[in-house]
Residue frames relative to the residue before (quaternion, step in Angstrom):
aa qw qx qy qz dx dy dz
X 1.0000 0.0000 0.0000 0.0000 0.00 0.00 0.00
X 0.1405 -0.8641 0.3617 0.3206 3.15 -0.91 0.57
X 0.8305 -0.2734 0.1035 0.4741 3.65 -1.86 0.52
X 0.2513 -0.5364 0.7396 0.3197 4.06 -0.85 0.17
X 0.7112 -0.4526 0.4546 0.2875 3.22 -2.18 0.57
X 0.2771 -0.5365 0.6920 0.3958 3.75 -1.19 0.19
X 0.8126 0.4865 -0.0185 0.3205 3.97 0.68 -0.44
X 0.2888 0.8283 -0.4659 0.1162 3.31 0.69 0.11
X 0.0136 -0.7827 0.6130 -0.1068 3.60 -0.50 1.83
X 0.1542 -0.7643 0.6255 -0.0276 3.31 -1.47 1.29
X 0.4929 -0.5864 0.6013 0.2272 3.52 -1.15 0.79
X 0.3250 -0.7143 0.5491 0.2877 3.66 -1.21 0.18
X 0.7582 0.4036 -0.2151 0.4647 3.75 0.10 -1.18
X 0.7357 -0.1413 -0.1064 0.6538 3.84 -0.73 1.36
X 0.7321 0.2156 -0.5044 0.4040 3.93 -0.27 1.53
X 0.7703 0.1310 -0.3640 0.5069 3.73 0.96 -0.13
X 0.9035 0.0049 -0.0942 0.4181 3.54 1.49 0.23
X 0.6810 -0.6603 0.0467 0.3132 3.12 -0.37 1.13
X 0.7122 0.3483 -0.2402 0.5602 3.81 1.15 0.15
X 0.3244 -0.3846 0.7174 0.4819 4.40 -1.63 0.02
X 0.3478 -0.5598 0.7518 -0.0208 2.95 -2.00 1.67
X 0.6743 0.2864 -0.5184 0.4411 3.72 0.73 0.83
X 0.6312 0.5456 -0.2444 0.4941 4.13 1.46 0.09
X 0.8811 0.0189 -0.0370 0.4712 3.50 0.40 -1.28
X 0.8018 0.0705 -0.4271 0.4120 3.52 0.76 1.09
X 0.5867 -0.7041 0.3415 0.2085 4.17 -1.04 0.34
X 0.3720 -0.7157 0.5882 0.0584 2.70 -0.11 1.49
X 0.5007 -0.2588 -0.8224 -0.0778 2.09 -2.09 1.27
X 0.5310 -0.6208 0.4802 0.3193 3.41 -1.71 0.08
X 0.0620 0.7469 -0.6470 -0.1405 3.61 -0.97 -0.22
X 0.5329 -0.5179 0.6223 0.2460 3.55 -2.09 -0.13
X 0.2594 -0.7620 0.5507 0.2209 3.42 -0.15 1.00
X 0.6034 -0.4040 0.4603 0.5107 3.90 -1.47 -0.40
X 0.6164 0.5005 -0.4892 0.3609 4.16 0.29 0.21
X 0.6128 -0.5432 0.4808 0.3135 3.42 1.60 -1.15
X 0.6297 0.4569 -0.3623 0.5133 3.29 1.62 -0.10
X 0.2946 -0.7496 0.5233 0.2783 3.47 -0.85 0.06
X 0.2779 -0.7067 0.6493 0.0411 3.52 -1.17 1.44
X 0.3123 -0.5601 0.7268 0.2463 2.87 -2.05 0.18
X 0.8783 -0.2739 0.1823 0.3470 3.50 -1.85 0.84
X 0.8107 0.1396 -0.2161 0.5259 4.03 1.35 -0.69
X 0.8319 -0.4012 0.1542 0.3510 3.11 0.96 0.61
X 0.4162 0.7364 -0.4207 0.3278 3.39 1.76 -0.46
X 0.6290 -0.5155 0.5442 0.2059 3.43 -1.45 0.69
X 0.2142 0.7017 -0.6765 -0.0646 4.05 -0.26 0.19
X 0.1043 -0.8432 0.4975 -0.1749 2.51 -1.99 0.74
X 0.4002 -0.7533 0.4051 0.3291 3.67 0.02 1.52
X 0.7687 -0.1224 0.5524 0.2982 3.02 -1.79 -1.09
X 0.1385 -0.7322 0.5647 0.3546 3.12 -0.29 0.06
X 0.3617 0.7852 -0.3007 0.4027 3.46 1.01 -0.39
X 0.7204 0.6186 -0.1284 0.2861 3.18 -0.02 -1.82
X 0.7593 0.1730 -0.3797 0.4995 3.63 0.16 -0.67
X 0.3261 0.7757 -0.4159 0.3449 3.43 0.86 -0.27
X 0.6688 0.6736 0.0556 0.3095 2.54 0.38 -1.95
X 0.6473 0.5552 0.0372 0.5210 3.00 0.72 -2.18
X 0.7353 0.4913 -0.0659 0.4622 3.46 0.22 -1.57
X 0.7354 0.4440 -0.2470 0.4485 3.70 1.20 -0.67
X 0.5578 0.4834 -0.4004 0.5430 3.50 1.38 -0.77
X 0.7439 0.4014 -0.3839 0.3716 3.84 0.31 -1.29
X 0.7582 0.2969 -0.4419 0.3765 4.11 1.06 0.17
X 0.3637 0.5363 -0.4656 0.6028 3.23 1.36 1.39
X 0.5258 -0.6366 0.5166 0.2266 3.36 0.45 0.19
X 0.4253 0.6714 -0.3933 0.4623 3.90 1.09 -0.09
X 0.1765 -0.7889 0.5862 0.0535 3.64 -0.28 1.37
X 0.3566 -0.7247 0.5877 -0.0474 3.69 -0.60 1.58
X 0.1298 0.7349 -0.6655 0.0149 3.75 -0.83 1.51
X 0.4342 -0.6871 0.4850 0.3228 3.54 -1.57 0.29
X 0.1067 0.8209 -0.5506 -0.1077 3.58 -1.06 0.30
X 0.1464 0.6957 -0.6582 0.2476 3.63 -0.21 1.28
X 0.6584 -0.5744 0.4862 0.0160 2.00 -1.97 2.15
X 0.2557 0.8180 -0.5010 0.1204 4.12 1.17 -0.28
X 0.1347 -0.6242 0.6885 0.3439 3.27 -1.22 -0.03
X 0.7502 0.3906 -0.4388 0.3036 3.73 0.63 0.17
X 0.0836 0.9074 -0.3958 -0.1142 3.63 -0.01 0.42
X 0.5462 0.5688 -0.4550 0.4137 3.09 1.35 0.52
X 0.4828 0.4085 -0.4818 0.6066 3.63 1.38 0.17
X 0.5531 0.6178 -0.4874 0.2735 3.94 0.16 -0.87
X 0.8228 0.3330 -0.1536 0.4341 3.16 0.71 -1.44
X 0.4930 0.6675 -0.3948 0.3944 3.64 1.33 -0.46
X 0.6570 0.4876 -0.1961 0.5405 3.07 1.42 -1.21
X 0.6701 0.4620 -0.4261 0.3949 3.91 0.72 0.35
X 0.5476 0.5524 -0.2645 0.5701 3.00 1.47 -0.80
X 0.7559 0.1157 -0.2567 0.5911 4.23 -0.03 -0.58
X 0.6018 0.3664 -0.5883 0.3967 3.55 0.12 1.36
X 0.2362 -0.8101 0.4195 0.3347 3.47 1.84 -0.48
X 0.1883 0.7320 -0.5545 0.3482 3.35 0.81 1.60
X 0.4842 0.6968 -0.4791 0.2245 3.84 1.28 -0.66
X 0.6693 0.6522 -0.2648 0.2377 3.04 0.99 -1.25
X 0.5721 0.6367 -0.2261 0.4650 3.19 1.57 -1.26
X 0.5596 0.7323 -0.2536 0.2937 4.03 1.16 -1.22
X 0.0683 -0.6247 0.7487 0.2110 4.00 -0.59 -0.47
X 0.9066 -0.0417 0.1912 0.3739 2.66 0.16 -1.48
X 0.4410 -0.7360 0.5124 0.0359 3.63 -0.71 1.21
X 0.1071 0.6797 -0.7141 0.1288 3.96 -0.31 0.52
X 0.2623 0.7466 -0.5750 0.2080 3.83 -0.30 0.99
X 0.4572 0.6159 -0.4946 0.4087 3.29 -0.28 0.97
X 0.6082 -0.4493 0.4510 0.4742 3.92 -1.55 0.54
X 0.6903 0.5220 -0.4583 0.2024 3.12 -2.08 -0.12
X 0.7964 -0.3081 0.3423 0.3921 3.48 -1.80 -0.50
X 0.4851 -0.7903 0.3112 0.2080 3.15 -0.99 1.33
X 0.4925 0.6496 -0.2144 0.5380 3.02 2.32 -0.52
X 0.5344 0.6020 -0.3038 0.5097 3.50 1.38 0.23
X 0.6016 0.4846 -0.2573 0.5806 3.45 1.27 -1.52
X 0.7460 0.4482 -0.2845 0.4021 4.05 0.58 -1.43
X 0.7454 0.3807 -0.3940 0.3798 3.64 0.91 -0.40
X 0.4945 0.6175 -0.3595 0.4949 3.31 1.33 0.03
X 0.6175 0.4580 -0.3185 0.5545 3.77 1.23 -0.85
X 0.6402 0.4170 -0.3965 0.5089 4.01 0.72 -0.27
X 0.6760 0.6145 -0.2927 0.2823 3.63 0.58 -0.85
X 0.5633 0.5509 -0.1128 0.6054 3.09 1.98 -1.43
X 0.8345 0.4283 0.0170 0.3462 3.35 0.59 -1.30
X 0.1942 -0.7688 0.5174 0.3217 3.77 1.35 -0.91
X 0.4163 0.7662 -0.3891 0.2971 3.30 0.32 -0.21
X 0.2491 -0.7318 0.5948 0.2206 3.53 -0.43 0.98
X 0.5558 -0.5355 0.5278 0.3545 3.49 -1.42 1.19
X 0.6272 0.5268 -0.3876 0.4230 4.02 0.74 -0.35
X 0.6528 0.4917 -0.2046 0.5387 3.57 1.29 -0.23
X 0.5320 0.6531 -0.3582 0.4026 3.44 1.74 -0.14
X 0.1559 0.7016 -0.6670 -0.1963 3.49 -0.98 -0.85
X 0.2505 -0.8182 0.5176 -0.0008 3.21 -1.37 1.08
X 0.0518 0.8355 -0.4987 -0.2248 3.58 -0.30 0.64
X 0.1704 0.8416 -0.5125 -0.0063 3.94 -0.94 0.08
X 0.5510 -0.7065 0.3300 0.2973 3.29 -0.76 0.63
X 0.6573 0.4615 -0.2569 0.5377 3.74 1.51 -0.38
X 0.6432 -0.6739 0.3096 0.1904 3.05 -1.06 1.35
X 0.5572 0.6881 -0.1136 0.4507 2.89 1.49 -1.86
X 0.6906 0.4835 -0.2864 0.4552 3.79 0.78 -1.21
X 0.6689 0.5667 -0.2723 0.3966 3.44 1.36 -0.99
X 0.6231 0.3553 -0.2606 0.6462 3.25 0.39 -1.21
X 0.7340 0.1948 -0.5446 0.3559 4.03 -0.64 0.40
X 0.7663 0.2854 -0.4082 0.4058 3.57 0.31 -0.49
X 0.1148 0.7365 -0.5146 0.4237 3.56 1.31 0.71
X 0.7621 0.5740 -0.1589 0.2541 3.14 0.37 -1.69
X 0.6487 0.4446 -0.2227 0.5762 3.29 1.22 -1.27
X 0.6037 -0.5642 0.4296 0.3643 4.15 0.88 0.22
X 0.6952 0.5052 -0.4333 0.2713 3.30 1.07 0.76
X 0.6714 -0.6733 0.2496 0.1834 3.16 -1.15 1.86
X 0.1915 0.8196 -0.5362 0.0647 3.67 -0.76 0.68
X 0.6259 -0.7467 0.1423 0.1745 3.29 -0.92 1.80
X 0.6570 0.3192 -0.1462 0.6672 3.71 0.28 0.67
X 0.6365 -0.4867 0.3781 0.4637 3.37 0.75 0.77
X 0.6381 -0.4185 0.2041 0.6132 4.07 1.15 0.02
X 0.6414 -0.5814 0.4570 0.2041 3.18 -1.23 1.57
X 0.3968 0.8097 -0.4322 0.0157 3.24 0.26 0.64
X 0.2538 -0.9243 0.2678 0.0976 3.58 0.42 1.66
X 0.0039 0.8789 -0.4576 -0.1350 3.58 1.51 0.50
X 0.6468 0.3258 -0.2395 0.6467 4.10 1.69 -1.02
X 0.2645 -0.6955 0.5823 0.3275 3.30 0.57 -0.95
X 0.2844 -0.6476 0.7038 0.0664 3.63 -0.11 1.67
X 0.6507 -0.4807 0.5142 0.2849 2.59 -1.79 0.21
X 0.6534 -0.4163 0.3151 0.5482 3.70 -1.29 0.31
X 0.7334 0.5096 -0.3252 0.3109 3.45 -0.03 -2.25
X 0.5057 0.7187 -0.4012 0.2585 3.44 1.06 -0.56
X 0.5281 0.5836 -0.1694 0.5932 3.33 1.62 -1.53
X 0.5853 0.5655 -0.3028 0.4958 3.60 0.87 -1.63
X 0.8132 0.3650 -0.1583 0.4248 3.99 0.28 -0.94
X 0.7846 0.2462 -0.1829 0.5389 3.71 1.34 0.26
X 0.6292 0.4459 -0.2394 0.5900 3.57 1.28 0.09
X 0.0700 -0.7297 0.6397 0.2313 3.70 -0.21 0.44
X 0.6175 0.4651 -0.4510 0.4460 3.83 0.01 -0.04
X 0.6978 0.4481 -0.2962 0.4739 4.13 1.39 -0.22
X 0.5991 0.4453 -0.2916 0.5981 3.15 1.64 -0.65
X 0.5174 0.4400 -0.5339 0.5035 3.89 0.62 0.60
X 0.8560 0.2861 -0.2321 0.3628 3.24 0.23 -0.92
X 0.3291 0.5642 -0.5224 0.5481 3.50 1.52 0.52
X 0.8978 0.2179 0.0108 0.3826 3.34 -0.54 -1.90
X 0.1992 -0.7259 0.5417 0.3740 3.84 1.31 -0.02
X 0.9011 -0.1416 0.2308 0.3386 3.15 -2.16 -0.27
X 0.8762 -0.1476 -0.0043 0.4587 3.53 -1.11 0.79
């Protein structure tokens, strides 16, 4: 079998949910009285379905799970982890504008972790191929989710995703 990550880093906007939370919805956010969580006019937001799933498998693998988005909003970013109850799932948080190779050397510095011990998933090419550079591993040659396949998809060409989809035997 092979090694799980010592690292397992995820992008937010098109990989844990379907829109940029500083363009196409309004922050601030809340939980209405049904349980769903809105933005400022009322819009419906919404994860992955996938995702906590997802989320929930690395942390009973023991696989410690950081964010790194390139946002310029991060007080909705995180608002939005917290009233999806994703915080819990986080180590670490790198949310802020700029180079993704900024967010990843900051996630080794914090973390020890060799960027070879990472894996990274995001939906922009660009993010891949640079933090590519620094030797960190991403699935499909980089996770790049331009439709976003479905998880199992990852689960059905990655052995190290299809553990932490379908765990152990």
């Amino acid at each position: 079998m092979t090694p799980l990550p010592k690292l397992a880093v995820f992008d937010l906007d098109y990989t844990l949910w379907p829109f940029w939370v500083d363009t196409h919805v309004d922050p601030p956010f809340h939980k209405s009285s049904d349980g769903t969580v809105r933005d400022r006019r009322g819009q419906n937001i919404r994860l992955y379905p996938e995702v906590p799933e997802v989320l929930e498998r690395l942390q009973s693998l023991g696989v410690p799970v950081a964010a790194a988005s390139r946002t310029g909003e991060t007080e909705g970013a995180n608002q939005l982890l917290e009233l999806f109850g994703l915080v819990k799932y986080f180590v670490h948080r790198e949310i802020y504008p700029g180079s993704k190779v900024t967010h990843f050397e900051r996630l080794h510095h914090k973390t020890g972790v060799p960027f070879s011990q990472m894996v990274f998933f995001d939906d922009e090419k660009r993010n891949i191929i640079d933090v590519g550079k620094l030797g960190t591993e991403s699935p499909l040659g980089g996770c790049y989710l331009r439709s976003h396949p479905e998880w199992n998809e990852f689960a059905n060409t990655n052995s190290r995703i299809r553990d932490i989809r379908k765990g152990p035997g």
